[in-house]
MOPAC internal coordinates of N, CA, C and O (Angstrom, degrees):
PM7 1SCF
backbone

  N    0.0000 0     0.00 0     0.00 0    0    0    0
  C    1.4497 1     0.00 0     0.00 0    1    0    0
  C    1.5223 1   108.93 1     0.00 0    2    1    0
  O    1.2310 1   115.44 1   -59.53 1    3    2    1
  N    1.3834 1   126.26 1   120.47 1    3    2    1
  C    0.9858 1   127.40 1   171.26 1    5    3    2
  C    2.1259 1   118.99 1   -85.86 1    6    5    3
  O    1.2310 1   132.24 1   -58.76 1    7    6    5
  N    1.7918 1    93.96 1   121.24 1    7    6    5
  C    1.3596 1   115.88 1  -166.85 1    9    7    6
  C    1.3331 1    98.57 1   -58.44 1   10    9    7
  O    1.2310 1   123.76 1   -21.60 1   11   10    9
  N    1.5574 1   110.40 1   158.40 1   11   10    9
  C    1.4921 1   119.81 1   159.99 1   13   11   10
  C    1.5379 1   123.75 1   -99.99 1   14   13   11
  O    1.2310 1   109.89 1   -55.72 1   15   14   13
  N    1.3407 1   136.58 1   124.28 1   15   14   13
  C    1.5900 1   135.30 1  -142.78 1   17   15   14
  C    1.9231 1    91.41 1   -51.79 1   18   17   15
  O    1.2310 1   115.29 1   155.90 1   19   18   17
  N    1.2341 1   126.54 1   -24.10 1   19   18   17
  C    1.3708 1   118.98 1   175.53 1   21   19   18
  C    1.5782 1   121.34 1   -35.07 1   22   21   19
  O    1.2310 1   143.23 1   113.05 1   23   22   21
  N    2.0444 1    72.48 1   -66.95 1   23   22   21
  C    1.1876 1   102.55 1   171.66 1   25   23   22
  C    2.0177 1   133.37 1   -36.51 1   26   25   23
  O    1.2310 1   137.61 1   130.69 1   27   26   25
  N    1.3646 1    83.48 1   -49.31 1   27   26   25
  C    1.6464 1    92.26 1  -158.15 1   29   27   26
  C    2.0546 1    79.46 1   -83.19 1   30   29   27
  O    1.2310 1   111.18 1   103.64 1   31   30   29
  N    1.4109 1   134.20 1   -76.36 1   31   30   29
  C    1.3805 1   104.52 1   155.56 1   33   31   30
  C    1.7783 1   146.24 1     8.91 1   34   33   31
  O    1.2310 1   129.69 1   134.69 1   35   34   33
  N    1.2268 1    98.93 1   -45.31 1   35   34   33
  C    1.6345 1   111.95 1   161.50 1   37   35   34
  C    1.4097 1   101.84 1   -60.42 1   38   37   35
  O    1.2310 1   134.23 1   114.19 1   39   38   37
  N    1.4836 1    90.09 1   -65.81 1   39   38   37
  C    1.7535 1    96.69 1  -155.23 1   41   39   38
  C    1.6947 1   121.35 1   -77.14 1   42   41   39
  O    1.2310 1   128.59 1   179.92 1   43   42   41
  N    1.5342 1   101.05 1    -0.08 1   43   42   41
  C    1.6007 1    98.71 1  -172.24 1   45   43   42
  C    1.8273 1    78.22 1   -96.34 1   46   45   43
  O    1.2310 1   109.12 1   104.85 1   47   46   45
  N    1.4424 1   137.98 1   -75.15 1   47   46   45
  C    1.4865 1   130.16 1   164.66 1   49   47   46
  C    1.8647 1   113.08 1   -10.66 1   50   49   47
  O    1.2310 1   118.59 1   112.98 1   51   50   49
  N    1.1234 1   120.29 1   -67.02 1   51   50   49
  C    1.3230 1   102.54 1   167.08 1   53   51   50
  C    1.8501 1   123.08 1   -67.78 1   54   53   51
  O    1.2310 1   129.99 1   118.03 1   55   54   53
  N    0.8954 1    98.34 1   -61.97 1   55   54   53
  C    1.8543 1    77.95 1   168.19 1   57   55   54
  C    1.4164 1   123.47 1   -14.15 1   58   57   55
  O    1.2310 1   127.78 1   107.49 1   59   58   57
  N    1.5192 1   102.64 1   -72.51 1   59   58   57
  C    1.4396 1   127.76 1  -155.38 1   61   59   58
  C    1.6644 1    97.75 1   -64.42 1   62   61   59
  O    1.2310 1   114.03 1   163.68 1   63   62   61
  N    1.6019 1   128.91 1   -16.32 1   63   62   61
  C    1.1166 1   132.67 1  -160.06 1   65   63   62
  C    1.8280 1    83.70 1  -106.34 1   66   65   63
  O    1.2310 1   114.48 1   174.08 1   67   66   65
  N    0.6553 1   128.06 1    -5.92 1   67   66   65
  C    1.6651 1   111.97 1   177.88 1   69   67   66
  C    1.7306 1   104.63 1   106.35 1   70   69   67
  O    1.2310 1   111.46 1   170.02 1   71   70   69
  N    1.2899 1   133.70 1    -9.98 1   71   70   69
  C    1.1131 1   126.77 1  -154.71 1   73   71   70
  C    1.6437 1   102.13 1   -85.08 1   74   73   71
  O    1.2310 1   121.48 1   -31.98 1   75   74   73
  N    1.3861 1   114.78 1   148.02 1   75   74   73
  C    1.6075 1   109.37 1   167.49 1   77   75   74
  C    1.2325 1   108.25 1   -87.24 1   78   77   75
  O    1.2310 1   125.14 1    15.36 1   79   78   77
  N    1.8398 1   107.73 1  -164.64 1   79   78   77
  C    1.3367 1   124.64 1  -157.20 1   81   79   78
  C    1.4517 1    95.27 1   -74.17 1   82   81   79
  O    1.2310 1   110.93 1   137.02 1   83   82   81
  N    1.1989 1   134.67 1   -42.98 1   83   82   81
  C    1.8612 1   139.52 1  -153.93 1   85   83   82
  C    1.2479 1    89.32 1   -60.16 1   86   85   83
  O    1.2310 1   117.90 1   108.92 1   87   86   85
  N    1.7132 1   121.60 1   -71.08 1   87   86   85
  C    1.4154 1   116.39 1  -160.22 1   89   87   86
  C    1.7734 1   109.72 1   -69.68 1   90   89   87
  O    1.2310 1   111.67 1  -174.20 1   91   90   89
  N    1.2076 1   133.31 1     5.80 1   91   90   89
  C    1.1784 1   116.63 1  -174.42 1   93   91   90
  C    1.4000 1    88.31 1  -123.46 1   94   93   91
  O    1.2310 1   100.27 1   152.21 1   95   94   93
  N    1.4341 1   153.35 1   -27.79 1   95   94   93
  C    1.5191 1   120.14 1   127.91 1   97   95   94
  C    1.3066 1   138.72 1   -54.77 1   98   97   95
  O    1.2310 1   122.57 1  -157.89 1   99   98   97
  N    0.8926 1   112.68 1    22.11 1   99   98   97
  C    1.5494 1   119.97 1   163.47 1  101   99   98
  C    1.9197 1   119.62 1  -106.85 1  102  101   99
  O    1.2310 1   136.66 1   168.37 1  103  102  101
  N    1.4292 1    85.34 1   -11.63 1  103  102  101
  C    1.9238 1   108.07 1  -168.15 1  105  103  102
  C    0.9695 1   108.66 1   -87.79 1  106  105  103
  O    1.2310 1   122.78 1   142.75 1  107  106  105
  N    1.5573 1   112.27 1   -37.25 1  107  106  105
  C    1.8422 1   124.84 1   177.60 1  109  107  106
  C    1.2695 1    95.04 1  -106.09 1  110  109  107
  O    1.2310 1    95.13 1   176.29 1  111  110  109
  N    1.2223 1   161.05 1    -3.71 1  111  110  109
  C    1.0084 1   137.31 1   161.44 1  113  111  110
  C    1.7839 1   118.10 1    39.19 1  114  113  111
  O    1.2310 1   112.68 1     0.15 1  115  114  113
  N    1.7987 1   131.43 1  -179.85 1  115  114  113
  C    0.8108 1   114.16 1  -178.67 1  117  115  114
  C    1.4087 1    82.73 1    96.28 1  118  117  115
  O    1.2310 1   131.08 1    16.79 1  119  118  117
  N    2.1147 1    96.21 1  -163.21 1  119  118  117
  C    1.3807 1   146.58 1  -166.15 1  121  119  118
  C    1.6732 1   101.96 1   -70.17 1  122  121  119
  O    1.2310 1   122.43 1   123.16 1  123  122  121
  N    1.4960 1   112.95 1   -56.84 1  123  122  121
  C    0.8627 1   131.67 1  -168.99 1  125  123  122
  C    2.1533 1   120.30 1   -43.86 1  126  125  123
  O    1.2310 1   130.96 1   -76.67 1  127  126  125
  N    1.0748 1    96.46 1   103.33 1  127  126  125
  C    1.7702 1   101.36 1  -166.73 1  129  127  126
  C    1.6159 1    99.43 1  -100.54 1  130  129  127
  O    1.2310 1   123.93 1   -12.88 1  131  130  129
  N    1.5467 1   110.07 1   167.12 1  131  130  129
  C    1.0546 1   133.58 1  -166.87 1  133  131  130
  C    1.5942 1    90.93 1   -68.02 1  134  133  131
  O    1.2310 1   115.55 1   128.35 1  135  134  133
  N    1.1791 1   126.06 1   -51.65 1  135  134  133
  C    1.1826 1   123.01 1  -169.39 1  137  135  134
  C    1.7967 1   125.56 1   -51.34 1  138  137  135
  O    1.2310 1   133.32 1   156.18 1  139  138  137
  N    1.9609 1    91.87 1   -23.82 1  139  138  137
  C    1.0438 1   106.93 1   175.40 1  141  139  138
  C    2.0198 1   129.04 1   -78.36 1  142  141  139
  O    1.2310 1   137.53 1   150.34 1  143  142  141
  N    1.3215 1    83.64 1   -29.66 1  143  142  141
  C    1.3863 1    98.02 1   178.62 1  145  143  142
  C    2.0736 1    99.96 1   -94.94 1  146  145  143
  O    1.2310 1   119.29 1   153.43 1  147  146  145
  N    1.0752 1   118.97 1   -26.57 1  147  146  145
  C    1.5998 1    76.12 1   160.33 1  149  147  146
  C    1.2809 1   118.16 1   -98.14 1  150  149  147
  O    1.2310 1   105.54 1  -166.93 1  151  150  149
  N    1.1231 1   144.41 1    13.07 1  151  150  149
  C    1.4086 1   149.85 1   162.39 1  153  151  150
  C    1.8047 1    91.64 1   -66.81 1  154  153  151
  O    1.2310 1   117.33 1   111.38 1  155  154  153
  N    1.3970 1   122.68 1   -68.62 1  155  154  153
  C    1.3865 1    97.73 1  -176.83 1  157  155  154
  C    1.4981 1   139.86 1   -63.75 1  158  157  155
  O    1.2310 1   130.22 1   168.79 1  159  158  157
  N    1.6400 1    97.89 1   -11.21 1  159  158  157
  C    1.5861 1   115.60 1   179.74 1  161  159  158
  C    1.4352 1   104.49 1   -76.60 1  162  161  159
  O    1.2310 1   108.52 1   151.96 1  163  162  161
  N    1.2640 1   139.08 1   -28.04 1  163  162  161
  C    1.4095 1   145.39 1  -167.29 1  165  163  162
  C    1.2679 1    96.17 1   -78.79 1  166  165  163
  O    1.2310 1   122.80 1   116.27 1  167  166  165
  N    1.5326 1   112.24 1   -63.73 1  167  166  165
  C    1.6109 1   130.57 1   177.53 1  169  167  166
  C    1.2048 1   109.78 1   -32.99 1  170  169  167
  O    1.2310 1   114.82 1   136.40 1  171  170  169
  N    1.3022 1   127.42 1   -43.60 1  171  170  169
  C    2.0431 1   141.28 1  -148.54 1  173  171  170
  C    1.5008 1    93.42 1  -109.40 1  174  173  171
  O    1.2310 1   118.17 1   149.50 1  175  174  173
  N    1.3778 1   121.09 1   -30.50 1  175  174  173
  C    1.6052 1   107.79 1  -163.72 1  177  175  174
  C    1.2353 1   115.30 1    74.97 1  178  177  175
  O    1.2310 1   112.83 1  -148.23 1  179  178  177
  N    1.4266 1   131.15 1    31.77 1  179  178  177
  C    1.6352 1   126.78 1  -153.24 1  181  179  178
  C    2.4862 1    74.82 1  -152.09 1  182  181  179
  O    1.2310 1   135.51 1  -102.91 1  183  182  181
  N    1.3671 1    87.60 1    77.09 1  183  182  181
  C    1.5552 1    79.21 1  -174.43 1  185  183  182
  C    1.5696 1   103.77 1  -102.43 1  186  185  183
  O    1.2310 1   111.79 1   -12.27 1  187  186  185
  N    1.1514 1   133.09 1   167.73 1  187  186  185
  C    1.6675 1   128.68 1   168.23 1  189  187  186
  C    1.8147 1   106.10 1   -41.42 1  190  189  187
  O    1.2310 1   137.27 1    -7.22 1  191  190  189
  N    1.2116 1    84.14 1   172.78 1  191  190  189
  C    1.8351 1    99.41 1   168.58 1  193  191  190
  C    1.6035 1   100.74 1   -89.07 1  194  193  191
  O    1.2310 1   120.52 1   155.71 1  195  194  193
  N    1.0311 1   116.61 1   -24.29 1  195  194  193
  C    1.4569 1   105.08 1   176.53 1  197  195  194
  C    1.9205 1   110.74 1   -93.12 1  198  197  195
  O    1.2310 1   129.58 1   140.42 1  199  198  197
  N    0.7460 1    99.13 1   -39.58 1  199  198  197
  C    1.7511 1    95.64 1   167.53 1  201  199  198
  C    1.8797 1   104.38 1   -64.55 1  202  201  199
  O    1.2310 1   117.70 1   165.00 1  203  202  201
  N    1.1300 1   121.98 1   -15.00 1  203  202  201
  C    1.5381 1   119.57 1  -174.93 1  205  203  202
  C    1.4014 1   100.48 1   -63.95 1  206  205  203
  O    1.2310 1   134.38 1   120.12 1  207  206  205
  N    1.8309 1    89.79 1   -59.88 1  207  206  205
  C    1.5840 1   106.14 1  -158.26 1  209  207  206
  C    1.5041 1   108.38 1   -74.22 1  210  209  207
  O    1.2310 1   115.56 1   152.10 1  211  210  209
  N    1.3771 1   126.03 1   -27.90 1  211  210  209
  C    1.8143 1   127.14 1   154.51 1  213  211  210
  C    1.4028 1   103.29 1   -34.25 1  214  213  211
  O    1.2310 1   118.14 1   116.58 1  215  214  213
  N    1.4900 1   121.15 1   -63.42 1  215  214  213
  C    1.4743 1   112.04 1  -144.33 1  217  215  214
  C    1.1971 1    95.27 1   -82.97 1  218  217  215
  O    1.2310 1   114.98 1   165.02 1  219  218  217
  N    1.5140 1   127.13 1   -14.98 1  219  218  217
  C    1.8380 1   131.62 1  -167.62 1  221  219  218
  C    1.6530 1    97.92 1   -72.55 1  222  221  219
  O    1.2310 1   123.35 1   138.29 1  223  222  221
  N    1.4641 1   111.19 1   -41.71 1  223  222  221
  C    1.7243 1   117.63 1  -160.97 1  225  223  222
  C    1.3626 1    90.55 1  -103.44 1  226  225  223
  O    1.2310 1   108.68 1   157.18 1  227  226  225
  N    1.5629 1   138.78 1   -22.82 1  227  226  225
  C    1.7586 1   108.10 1   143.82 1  229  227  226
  C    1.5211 1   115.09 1   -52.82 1  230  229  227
  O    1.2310 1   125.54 1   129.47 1  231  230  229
  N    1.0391 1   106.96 1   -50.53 1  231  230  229
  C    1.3885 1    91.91 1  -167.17 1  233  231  230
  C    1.6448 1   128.17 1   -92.38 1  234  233  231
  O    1.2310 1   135.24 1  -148.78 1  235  234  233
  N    1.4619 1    88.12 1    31.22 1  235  234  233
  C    1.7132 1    84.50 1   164.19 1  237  235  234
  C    1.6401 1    95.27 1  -129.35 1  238  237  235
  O    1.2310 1   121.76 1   173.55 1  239  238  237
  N    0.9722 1   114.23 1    -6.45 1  239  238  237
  C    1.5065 1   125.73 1   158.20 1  241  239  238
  C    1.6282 1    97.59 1   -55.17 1  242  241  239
  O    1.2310 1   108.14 1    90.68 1  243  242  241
  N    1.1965 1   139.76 1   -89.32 1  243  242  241
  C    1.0932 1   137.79 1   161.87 1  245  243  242
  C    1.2682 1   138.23 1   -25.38 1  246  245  243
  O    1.2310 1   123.98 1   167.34 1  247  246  245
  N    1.2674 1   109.97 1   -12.66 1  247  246  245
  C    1.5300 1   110.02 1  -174.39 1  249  247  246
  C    1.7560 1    97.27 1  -108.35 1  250  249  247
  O    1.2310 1   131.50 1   165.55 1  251  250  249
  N    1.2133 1    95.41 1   -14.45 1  251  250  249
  C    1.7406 1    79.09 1   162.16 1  253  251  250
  C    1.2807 1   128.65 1   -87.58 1  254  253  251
  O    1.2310 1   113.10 1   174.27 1  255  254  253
  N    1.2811 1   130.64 1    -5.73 1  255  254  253
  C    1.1140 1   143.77 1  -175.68 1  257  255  254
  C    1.9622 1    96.31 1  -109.28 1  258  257  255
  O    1.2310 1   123.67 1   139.25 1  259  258  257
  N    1.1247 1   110.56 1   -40.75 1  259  258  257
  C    1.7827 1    86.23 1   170.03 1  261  259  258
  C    1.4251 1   128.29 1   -55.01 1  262  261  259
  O    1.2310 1   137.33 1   -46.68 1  263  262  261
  N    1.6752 1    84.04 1   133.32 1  263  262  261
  C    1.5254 1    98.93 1   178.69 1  265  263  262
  C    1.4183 1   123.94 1   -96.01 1  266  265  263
  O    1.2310 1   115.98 1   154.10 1  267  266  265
  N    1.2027 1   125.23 1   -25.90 1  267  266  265
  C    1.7371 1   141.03 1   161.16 1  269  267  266
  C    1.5221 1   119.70 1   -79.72 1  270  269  267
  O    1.2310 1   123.32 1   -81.68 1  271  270  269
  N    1.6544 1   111.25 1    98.32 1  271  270  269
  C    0.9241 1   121.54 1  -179.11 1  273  271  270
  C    1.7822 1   116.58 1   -38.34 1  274  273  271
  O    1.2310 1   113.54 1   154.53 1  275  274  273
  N    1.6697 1   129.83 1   -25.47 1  275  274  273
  C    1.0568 1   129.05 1   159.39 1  277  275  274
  C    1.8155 1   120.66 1   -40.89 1  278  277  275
  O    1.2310 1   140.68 1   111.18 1  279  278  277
  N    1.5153 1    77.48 1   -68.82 1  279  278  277
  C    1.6636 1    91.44 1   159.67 1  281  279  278
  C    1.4264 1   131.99 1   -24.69 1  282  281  279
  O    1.2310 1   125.55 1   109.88 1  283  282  281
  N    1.4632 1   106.95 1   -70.12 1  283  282  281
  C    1.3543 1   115.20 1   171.35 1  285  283  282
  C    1.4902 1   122.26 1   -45.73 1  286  285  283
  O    1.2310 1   130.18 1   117.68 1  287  286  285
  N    1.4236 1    97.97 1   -62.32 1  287  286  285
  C    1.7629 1   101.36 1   162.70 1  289  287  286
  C    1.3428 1   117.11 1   -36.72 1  290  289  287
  O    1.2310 1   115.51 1   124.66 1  291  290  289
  N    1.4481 1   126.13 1   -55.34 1  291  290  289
  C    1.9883 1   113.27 1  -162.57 1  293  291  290
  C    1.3046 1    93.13 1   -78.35 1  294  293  291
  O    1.2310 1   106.70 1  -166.89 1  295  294  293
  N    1.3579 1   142.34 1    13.11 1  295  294  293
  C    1.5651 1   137.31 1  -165.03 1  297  295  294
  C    1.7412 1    86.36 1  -109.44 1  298  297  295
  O    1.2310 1   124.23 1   109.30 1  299  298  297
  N    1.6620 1   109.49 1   -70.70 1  299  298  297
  C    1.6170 1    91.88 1  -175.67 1  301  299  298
  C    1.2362 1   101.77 1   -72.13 1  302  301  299
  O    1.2310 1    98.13 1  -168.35 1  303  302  301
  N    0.9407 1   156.72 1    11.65 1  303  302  301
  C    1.6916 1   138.11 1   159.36 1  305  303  302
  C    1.5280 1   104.72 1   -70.91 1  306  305  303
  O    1.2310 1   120.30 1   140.37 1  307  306  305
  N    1.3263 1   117.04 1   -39.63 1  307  306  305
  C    1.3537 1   123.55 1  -176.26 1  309  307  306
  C    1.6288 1   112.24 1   -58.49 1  310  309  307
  O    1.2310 1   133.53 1   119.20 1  311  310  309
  N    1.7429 1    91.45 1   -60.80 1  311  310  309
  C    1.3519 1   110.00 1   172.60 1  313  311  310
  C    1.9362 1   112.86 1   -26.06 1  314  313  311
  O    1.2310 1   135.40 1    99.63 1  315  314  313
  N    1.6380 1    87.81 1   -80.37 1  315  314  313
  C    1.6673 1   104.09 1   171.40 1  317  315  314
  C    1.1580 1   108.18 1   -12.09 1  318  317  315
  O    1.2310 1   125.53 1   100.10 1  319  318  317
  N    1.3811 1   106.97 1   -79.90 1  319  318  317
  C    1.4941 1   133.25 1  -153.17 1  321  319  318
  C    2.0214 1   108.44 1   -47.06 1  322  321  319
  O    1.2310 1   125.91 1   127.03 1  323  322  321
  N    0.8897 1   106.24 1   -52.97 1  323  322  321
  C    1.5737 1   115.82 1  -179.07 1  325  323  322
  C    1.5329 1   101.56 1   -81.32 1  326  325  323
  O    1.2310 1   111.66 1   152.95 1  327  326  325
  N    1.2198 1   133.32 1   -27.05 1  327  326  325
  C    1.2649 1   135.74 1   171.22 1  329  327  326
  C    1.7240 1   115.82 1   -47.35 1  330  329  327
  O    1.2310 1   132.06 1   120.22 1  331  330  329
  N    1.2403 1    94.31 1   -59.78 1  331  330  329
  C    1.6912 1   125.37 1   167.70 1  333  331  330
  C    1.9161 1   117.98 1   -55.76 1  334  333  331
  O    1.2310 1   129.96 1   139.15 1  335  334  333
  N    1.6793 1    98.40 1   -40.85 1  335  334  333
  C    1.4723 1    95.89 1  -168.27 1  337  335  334
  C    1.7152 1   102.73 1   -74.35 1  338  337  335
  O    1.2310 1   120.93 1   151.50 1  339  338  337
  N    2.2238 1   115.82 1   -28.50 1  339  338  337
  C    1.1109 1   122.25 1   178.17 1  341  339  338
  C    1.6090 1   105.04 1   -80.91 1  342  341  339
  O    1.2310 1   116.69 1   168.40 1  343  342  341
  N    1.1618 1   123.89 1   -11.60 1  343  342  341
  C    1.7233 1   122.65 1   165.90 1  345  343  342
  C    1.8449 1   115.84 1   -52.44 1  346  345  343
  O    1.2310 1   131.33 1   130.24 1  347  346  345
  N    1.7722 1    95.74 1   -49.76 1  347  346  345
  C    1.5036 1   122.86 1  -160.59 1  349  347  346
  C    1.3381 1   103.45 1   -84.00 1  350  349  347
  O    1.2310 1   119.15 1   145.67 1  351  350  349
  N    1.6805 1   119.22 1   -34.33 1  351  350  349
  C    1.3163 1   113.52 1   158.24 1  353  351  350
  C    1.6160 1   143.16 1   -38.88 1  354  353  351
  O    1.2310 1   141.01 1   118.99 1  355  354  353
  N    1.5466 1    76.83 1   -61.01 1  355  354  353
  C    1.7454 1    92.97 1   176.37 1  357  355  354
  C    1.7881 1   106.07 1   -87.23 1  358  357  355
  O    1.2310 1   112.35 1   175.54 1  359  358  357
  N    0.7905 1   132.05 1    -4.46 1  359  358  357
  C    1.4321 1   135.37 1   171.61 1  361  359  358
  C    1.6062 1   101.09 1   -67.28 1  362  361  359
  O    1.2310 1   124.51 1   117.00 1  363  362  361
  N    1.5486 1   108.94 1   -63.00 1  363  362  361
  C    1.6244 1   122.24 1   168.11 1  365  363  362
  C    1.5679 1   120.02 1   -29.68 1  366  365  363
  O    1.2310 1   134.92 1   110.22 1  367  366  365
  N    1.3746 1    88.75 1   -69.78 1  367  366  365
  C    1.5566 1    98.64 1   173.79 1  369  367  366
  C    1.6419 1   123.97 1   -63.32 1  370  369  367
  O    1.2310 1   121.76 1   160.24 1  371  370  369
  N    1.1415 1   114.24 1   -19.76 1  371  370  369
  C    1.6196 1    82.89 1   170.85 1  373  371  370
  C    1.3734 1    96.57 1  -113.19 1  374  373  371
  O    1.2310 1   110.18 1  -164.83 1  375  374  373
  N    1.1995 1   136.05 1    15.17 1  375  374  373
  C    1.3728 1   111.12 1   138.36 1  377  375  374
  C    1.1570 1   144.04 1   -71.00 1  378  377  375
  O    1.2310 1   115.75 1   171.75 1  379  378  377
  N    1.8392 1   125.66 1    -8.25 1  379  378  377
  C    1.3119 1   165.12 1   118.53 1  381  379  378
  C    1.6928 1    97.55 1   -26.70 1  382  381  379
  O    1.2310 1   121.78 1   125.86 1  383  382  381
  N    1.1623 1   114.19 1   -54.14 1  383  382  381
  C    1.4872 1   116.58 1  -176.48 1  385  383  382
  C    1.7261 1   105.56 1   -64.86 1  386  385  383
  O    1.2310 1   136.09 1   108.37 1  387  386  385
  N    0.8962 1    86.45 1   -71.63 1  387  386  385
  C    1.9486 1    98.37 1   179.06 1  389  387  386
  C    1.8876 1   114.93 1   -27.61 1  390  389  387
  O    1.2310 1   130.06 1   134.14 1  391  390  389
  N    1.2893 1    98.20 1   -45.86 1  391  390  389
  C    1.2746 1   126.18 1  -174.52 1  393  391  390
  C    1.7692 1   103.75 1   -49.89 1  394  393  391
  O    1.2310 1   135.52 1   117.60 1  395  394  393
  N    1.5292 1    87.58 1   -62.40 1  395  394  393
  C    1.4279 1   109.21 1  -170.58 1  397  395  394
  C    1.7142 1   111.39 1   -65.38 1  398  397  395
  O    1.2310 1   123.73 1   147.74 1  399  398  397
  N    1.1848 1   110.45 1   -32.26 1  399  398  397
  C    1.3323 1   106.68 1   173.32 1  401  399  398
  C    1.3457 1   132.72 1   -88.39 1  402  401  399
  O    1.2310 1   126.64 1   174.39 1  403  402  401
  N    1.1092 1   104.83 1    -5.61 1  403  402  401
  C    1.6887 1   117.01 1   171.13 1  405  403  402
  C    1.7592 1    83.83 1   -97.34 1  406  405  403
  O    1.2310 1   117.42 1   154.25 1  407  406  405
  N    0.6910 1   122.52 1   -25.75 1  407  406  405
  C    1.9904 1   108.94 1  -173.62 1  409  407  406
  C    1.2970 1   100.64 1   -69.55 1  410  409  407
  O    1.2310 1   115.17 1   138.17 1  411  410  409
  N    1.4420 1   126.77 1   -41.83 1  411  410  409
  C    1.5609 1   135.98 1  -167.07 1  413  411  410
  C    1.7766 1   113.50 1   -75.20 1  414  413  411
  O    1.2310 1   136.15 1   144.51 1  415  414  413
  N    1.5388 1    86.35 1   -35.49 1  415  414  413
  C    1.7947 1    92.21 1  -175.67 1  417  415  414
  C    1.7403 1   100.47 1   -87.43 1  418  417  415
  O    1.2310 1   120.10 1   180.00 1  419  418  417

């Protein structure tokens, strides 16, 4: 099913907020299936914190067993890479936080 930029908007805002797949098919409601929203999260690079940390502990699962130093490299690059996107996450969010607490006081 192809998303509507609303759509994919919802779901990159919920991602980035920590939320999984259930509650953000439940947000768009409709047609729109789980299957659909992680097919576009894979696509975008904008995946849950829990799909981060899966692919982080596959892939250091794997990097102990690589034997081609090439290898090793696209594994911590990978590694890196999601390391950084869950850095930028939570960096986001509590500046969202910060926000909110000077709004309240």
């Amino acid at each position: 099913m192809a998303l509507t930029t609303q759509q994919q908007e919802t779901i990159d805002s919920m991602i980035m907020a920590g939320k999984t797949f259930d509650p953000v098919t439940k947000e768009l409601g409709g047609n729109v299936t789980w299957v659909d929203i992680q097919r576009y999260t894979w696509e975008s690079g904008n995946m849950s914190w829990q799909g981060s940390m899966k692919m982080i502990s596959t892939r250091l699962k794997k990097l102990r067993t690589a034997t081609k130093e090439r290898e090793r490299a696209n594994l911590a690059e990978e590694i890196r890479a999601r390391a950084k996107y869950l850095y930028n996450c939570v960096k986001a969010m509590r500046g969202k936080l910060e926000k909110i607490k000077k709004a309240v006081k």
